[in-house]
N, C-alpha and C positions, 0 to 999 in steps of 0.2 A: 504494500500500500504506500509506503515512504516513497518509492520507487516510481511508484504511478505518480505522485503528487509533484514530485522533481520534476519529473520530465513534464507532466502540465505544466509547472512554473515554469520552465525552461523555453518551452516552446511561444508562451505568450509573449516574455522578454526577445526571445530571438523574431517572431512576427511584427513586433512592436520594429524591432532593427532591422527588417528586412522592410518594411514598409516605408521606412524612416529612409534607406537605402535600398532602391528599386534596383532590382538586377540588372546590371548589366548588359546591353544587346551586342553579340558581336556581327551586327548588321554592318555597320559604319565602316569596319574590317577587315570583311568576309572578302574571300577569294574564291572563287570556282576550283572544288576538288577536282574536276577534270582532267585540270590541269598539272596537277600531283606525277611524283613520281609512279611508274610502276611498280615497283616492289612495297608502295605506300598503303598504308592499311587506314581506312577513311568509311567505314560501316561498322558501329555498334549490332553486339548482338539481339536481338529482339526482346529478351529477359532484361539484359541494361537498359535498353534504350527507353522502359518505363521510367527510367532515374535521370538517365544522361543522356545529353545531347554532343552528335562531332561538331565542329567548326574547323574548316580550313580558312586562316588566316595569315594576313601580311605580318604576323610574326610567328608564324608556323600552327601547325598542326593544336589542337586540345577538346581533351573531352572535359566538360561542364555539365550542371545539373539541367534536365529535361524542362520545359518549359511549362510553368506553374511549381515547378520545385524550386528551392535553394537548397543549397549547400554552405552551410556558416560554418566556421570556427569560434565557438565563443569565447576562446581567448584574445583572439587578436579581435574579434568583431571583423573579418574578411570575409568574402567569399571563396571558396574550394575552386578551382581549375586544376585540370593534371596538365601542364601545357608537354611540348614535345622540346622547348628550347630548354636548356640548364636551369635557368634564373627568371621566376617569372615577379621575379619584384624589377626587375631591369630590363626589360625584355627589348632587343632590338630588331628593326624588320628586317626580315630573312624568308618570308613567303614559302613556299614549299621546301627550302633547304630543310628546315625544321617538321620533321613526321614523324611518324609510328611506324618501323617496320615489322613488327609485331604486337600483336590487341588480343589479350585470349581472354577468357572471363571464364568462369565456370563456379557451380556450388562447392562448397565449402564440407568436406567428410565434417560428420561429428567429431572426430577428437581433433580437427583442425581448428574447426570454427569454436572449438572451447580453449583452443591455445590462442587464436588472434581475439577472443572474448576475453581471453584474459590480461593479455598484451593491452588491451583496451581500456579497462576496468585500472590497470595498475597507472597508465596515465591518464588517465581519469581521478587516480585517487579515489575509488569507488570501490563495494562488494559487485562481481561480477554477476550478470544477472541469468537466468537461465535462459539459452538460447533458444531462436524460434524456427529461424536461418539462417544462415553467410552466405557470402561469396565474396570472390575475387577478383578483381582486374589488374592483371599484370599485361602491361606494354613497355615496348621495347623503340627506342627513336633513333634517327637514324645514324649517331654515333655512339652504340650501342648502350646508353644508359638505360638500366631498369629501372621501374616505378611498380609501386605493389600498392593499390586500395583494397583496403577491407570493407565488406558492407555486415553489418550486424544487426540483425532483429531480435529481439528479447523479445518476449510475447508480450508485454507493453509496449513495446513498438510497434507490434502487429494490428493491436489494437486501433492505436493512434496512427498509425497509416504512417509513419517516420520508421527513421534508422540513424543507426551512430555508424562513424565511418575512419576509417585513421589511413593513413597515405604517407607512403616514404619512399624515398630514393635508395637503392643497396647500395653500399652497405648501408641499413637502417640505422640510425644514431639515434635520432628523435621523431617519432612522430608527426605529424601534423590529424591531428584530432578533430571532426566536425560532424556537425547534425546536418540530416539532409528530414526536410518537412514541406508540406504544403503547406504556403500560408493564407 
């Protein structure tokens, strides 16, 4: 019940900031994937694609949250992008240079999704909560860095139609921790 009551609290604060800061459009941006490498991987899977959306952009390649969703961190109060360039706090135009040459996504075994549930939970600072579902999104861009998002459903989340999510570059060091909700 403590559990349910958090994530109510949370998600009203995080609406209130998502309202306050309207998402992003990467209209203004956008570049015709057509035009993408061949070996460029530019189609979310059908099971993602309820979450996330691609964008080919003049600074590369990224997948973002579906449209009516966000994705927050409420630590930094930011929005979640997985871009394809290194640095997306500096990000310089580079148009298709920057892609995904691999996109795989898949569910999450149980004793997976109770290892990255727990990974979750520990920076979180939180009792880890029992899981509903996982998955994964690991892509690979075209100077071969990895990226790993987690997606995590506790059956409070199920409920509430959200998910907690954590995303890092290998070697993992830290985290980047975020709620994904409609608001």
């Amino acid at each position: 019940m403590r559990a349910l009551l958090i994530a109510i609290a949370t998600l009203g604060s995080l609406a209130g900031a998502a309202s306050a800061q309207p998402r992003e459009s990467f209209d203004s941006i956008s570049i015709p994937c057509s035009s993408a490498p061949a070996d460029a991987r530019t189609e979310l899977p059908a099971q993602l694609a309820q979450w996330a959306t691609f964008s080919c952009t003049r600074f590369g390649h990224v997948v973002s949250a579906a449209k009516g969703w966000v994705w927050h961190n409420p630590r930094t109060n930011r929005f979640v992008r997985i871009w394809s360039q290194p640095s997306d706090g500096n990000l310089q135009e580079s148009g298709h240079e920057n892609y995904f040459k691999t996109l795989e996504f898949r569910q999450l075994s149980p004793q997976e999704a109770e290892s990255a549930n727990a990974a979750l939970a520990a920076e979180l600072g939180a009792k880890a909560q029992q899981v509903a579902d996982a998955y994964t999104l690991v892509v690979v861009d075209a100077r071969g860095r990895s990226q790993t998002t987690n997606f995590i459903r506790a059956e409070a989340n199920v409920r509430l139609g959200t998910f907690w999510g954590w995303s890092c570059t290998s070697p993992c060091s830290k985290p980047e921790v975020f709620m994904g909700f409609k608001p």
